[in-house]
N, C-alpha and C positions, 0 to 999 in steps of 0.2 A: 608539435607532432604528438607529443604524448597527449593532451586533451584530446585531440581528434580522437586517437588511435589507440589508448589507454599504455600505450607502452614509447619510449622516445630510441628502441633498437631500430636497425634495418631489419631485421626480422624477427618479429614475435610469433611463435608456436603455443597454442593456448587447448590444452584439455578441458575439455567442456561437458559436467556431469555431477551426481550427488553423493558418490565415495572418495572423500578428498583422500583418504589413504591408498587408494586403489588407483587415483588421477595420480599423486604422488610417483608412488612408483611407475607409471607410464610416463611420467615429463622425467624423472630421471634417467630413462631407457632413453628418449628421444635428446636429450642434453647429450650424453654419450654417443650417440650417430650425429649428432651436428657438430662435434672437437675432433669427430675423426672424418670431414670433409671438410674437402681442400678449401681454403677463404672463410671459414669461420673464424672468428675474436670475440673474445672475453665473453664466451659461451657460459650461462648462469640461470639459476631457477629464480624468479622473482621473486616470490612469498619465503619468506624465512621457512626454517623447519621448526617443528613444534616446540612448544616452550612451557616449563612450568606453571602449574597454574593452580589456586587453592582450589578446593570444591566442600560445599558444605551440604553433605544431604542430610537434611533433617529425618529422623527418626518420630513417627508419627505416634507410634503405641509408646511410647516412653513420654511426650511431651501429653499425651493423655492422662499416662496413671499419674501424675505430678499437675494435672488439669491446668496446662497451659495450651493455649491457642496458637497454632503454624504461625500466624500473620505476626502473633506478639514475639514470636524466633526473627522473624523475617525481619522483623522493625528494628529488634535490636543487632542486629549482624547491618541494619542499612546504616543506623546510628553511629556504630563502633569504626565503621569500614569506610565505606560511602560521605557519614557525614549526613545533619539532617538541619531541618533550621528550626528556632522554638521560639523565637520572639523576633521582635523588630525593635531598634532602637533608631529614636530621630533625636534628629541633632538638628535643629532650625528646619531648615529646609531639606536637610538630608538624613536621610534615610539607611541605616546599615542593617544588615540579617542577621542576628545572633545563631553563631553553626557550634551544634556540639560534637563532638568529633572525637576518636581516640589520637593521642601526640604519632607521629610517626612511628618511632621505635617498640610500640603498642599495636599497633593495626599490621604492621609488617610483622610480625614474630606469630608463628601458630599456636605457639603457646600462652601465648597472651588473649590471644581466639579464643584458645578450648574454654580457660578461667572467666571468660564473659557470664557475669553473673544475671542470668534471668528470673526475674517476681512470678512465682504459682499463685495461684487461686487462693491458698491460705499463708500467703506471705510470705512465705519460705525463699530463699535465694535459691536456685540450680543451676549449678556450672555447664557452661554450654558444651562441654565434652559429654554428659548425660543426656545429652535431647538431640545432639546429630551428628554423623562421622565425619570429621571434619581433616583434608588428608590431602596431598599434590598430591596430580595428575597431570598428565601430556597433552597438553592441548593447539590447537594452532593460533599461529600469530596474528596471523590475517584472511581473513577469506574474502575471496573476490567473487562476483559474481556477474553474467554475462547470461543474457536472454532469462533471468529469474535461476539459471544453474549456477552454479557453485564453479570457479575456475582457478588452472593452474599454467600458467604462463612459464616458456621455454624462452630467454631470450640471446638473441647472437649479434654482433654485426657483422656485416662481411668486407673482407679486403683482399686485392686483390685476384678477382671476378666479379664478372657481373651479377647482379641478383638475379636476373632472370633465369638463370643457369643454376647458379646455388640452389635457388628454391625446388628447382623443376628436380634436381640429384636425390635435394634431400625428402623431398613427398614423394621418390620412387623408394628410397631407403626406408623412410619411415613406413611405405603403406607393405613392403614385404616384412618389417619384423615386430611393429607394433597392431596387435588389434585392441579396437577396445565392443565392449557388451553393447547390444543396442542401447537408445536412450543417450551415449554418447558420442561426441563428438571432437575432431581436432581439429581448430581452424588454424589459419595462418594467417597472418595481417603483418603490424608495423608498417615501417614506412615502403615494405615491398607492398601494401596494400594501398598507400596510396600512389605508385607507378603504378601500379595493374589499373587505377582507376583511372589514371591519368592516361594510360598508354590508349585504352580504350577512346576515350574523346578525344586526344589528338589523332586517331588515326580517321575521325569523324571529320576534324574542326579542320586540319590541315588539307587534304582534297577539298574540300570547301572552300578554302581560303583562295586556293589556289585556281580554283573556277572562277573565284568571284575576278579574283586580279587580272585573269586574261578575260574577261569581260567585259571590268572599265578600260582596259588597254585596247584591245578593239572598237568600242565606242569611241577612244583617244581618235585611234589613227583610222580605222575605218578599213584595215589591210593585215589581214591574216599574215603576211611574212612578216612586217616590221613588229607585228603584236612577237610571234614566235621568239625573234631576235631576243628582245625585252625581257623574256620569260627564259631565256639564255641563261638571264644572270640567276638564277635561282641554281643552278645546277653548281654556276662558280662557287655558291656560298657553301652550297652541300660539300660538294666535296674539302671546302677548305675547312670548315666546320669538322668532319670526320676526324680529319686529318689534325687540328689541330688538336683534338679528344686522345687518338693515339699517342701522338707525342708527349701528353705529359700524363698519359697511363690512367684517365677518366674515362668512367664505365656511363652510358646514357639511362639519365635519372630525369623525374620532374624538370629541373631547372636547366637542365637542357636539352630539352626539349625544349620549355618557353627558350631558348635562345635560339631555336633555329628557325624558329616561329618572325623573330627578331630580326634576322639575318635574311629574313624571304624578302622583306616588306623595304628595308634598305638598301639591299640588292638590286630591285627593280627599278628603284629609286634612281639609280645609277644607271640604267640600262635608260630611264624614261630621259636623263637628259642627254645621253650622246641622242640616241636616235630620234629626238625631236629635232634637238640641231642638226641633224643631216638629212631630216625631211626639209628642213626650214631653208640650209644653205641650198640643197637640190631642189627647191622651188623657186626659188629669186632669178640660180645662175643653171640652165639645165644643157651647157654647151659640152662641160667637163667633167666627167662623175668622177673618175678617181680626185681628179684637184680639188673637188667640192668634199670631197670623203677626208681626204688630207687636214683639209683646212680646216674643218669643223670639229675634226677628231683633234686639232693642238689647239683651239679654242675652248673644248671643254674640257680638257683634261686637268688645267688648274681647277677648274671647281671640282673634280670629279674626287681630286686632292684635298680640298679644305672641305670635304664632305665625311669622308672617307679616314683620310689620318686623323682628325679631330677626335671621331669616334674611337680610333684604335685607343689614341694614346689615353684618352679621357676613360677608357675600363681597364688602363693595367692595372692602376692600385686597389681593383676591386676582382682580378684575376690572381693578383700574389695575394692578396687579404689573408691574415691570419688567427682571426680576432672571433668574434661569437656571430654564427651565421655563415661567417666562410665556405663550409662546406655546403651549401646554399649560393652564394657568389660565386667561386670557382670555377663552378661547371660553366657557370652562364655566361659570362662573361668570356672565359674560354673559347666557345662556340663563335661569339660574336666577333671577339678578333679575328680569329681563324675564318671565320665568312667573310670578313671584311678583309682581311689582308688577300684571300685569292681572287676577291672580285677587283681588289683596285688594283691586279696586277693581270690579273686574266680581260678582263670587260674592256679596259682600253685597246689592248690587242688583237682582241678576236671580234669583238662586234663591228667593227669599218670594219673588216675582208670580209663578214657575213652579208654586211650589208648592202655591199660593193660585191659583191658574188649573186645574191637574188638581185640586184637591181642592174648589172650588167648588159641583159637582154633588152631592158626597155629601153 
C-alpha cells in the first residue's frame, strides 16, 4: 500500500504547495479536525518537525581581503565534514580509497568548525570563523514532494466507520475551515484512494459480469425462466455476504468486494447443478413434476454439500487469520462464508418450488 500510495494510513490528507511553513500550519489545523471526528486513530503529521541543523555562509569580502577563493572554503568544510578521497591504495587485485576526514568528535563540535584552518594566497593559515558565519538553524527533516510540489501529509486510520463516510465528514469540515492561496492544493488518498478507485471498476466490472453470466446460462438452457431461477442464487450470496459483514462489524473495502465478486461465480455454480438435474430428471420422466422436482432435489443436494461446506470450512482459518495481511484476508473471506453459508441453506429450498411453480402450467 504504501508504494502505491506513498502512505500505508487508510487515509492520507496531503497539502500540496511551496511554503512548507505555511503547509505546516495548515496539516496541523487539518490533524486537529480529523482527532475530533468520530473513527479517526492514531491521527499524526508524517514529516517530523524541524530540526537543527549547522549552516555555514561564507563571507565573500573577507575570504577576498585574506585572497582566498569560495571554492577553496567550500573544499575544505567538504574535506573536514563530508570527507573526500586523495589517493587509491591497491592491494593485489583490490583496490581501497584513501578518505581524509575530520574523527567524529571534530566534525560534530562547532567549534572544532569555526578553528578549521584555511591556506591564503600568501601562506598564512585563517581560521574558518573569519571567512563565514558558521551558526544552527531550524531546518526541515524531510521534504517530500508530489507533482514537482513540496508536500505535507496528514495521516489517520479509521475505526469503527466506514471510510466512505469518514472521508466525505471530514472534506465537509475541512473545506469550511481550512483555505489555502491559489497554487495550492489538498488531496486525499491512502488506501481510501484505492477503494474510490476500486469502487469505481467494480461498479463497471460487476454489471458486466453479471450480463455475461446470464448470457452463457441462457445459451445453457435456451429458457428465460430456468436462466432467471440460476441467477436466483446471486441474490442468496448478496444477502448473506451483507449479513455476514454486519456480524462481525466489517465495513466494505477492496477485498470485499473481490469476495462478492467470488461468491456470484459460486453461487451460480450451485444454482447451475440443481436446475440442470431437474431439466434432465423432467426430460426422461414428464408424467410427475413435483416427484421429478423431489427426487432431483435429494440427488443433488449431497453435491450441493461437498461443494459448498468444502469451501466454507476451507476459509475459516483465513477469516480468524491474525498474522500480517489479515486485515486483507478477513474481509474476504468473511464475505465468502457468508455467501456461501446462505446459498447452501437458501438454493436447496427455494429453487425446486421456483422451479416447480414456472413449470407447473406446462
Amino acid at each position: 500500500m504504501e508504494i502505491v500510495n506513498g502512505s500505508a494510513a487508510d487515509l492520507a490528507v496531503s497539502v500540496v504547495g511551496d511554503d512548507l511553513e505555511m503547509m505546516r500550519k495548515k496539516a496541523e489545523t487539518i490533524a486537529q479536525i480529523a482527532k475530533n471526528t468520530q473513527g479517526a486513530d492514531n491521527v499524526n503529521i508524517e514529516q517530523e518537525g524541524d530540526q537543527e541543523q549547522l549552516a555555514i555562509d561564507i563571507n565573500r569580502e573577507q575570504a577576498t581581503r585574506f585572497g582566498i577563493n569560495v571554492a577553496d572554503i567550500q573544499n575544505m568544510i567538504e574535506v573536514a565534514i563530508g570527507g573526500k578521497t586523495i589517493s587509491t591504495l591497491y592491494d593485489g587485485a583490490k583496490r581501497y580509497d584513501i578518505v581524509v576526514r575530520f574523527l567524529p568528535q571534530y566534525r560534530n563540535s562547532i567549534d572544532a568548525i569555526k578553528d578549521i584552518l584555511v591556506p591564503s594566497s600568501n601562506g598564512a593559515l585563517i581560521p574558518m570563523n573569519q571567512l563565514a558565519n558558521i551558526h544552527f538553524v531550524e531546518g526541515q527533516t524531510n521534504i517530500y514532494r508530489y507533482g514537482s510540489k513540496r508536500m505535507i501529509t496528514v495521516r489517520t486510520n479509521i475505526k469503527g466507520r466506514d471510510q466512505g463516510s469518514f472521508v466525505k465528514e471530514l472534506q465537509e469540515k475541512v473545506g469550511k475551515n481550512v483555505t489555502v492561496p491559489k497554487g495550492y492544493s489538498i488531496i486525499y488518498g491512502g488506501q481510501y484512494e484505492n477503494l474510490e478507485r476500486a469502487g469505481k471498476q467494480l461498479a463497471f466490472t460487476i454489471p458486466l459480469t453479471i450480463i455475461m453470466v446470464f448470457l452463457f446460462l441462457f445459451m445453457l438452457y435456451k429458457n428465460f425462466q430456468h436462466t432467471m431461477i440460476t441467477m436466483s442464487c446471486i441474490l442468496f450470496a448478496l444477502g448473506g455476504g451483507i449479513m455476514a459483514l454486519l456480524i462481525r462489524g466489517y465495513y466494505f473495502n477492496v477485498s470485499a468486494g473481490v469476495g462478492f465478486v467470488s461468491i456470484f461465480g459460486i453461487s451460480v455454480m450451485s444454482g447451475v447443478l440443481l436446475v440442470s438435474a431437474l431439466n434432465r430428471k423432467t426430460l426422461f420422466n414428464k408424467d410427475d413434476l413435483q416427484e421429478n422436482v423431489l427426487t432431483a432435489s435429494k440427488e443433488q443436494l449431497r453435491a450441493l454439500l461437498s461443494i459448498l461446506v468444502v469451501a466454507i470450512v476451507g476459509l475459516i482459518p483465513a477469516a480468524t487469520s491474525s498474522g500480517i495481511g489479515s486485515d486483507v484476508r478477513r474481509p474476504l473471506a468473511t464475505v465468502i462464508i457468508g455467501g456461501l453459508t446462505s446459498t447452501l441453506f437458501f438454493a436447496p429450498i427455494l429453487i425446486p418450488p421456483l422451479y416447480f411453480w414456472m413449470n407447473e402450467k406446462k
